[in-house]
C-alpha positions in Angstrom: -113.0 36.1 -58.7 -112.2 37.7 -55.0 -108.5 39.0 -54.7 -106.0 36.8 -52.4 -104.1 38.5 -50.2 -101.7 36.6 -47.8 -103.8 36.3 -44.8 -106.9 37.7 -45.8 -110.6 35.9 -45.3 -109.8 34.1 -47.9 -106.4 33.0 -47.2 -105.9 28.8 -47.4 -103.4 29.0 -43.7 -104.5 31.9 -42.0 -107.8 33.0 -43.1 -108.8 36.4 -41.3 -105.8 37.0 -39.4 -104.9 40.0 -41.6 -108.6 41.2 -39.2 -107.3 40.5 -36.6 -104.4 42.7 -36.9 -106.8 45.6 -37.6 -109.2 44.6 -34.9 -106.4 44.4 -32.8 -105.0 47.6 -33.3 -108.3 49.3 -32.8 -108.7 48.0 -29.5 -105.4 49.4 -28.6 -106.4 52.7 -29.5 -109.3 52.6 -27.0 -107.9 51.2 -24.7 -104.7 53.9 -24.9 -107.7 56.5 -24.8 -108.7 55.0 -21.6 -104.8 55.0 -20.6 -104.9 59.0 -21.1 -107.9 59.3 -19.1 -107.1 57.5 -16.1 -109.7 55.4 -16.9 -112.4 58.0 -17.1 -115.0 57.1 -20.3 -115.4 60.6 -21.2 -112.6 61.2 -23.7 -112.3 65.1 -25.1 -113.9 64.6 -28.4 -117.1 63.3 -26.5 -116.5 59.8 -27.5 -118.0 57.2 -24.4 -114.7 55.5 -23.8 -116.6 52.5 -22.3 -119.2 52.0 -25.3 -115.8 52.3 -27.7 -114.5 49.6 -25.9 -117.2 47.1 -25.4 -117.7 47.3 -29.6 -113.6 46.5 -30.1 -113.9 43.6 -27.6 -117.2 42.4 -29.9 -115.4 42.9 -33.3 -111.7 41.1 -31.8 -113.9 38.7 -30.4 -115.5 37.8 -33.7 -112.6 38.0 -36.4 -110.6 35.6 -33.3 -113.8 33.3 -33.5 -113.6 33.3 -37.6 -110.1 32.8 -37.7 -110.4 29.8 -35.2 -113.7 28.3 -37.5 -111.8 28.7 -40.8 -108.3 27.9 -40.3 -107.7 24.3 -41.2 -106.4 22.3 -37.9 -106.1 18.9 -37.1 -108.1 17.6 -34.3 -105.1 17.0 -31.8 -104.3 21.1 -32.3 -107.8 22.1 -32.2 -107.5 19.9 -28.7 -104.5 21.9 -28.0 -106.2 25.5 -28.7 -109.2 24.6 -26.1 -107.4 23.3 -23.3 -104.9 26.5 -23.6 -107.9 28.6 -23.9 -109.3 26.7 -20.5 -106.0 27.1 -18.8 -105.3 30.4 -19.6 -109.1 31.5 -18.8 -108.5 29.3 -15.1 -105.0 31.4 -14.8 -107.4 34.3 -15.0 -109.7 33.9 -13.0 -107.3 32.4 -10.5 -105.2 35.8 -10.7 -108.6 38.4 -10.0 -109.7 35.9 -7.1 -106.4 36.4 -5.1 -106.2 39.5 -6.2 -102.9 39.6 -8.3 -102.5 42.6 -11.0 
């Protein structure tokens, strides 16, 4: 029988969000890399800054996409998730076209 642990994968409310945490925190760390550099993708320990940070995106990406498959929601909230996720995404777009930071 697999071990429960409040908000692990196999958590019955918030099933993966424990990886998101993790995954979360690792892409901090590259990006603060990247913050130390001035954006340069050579960091000191020979670690390609850029490659680092296109694998945390992946791995964020997919414990955010398990979280939202698993996590029981009723239809009107699953509603309310995409059409934030549209807005927000518009917002963004909006922002880089005018050119706002």
């Amino acid at each position: 029988m697999a071990h429960q642990t409040p908000f692990s994968f196999n958590d019955k409310d918030f099933p993966g969000l424990a990886k998101v945490a993790e995954e979360s925190g690792e892409f901090m760390q590259v990006f603060g890399k990247l913050l130390m550099t001035g954006g340069h993708t050579a960091y000191f320990d020979g670690t390609d800054l850029r490659e680092a940070l296109l694998a945390e995106i992946a791995d964020m990406e997919a414990a955010l996409t398990f979280v939202r498959a698993q996590m029981p929601m009723l239809d009107s909230e699953r509603k309310t998730l995409n059409d934030r996720v549209k807005r927000k995404l518009h917002n963004f777009y909006a922002y880089r076209q005018e050119g706002l930071t």
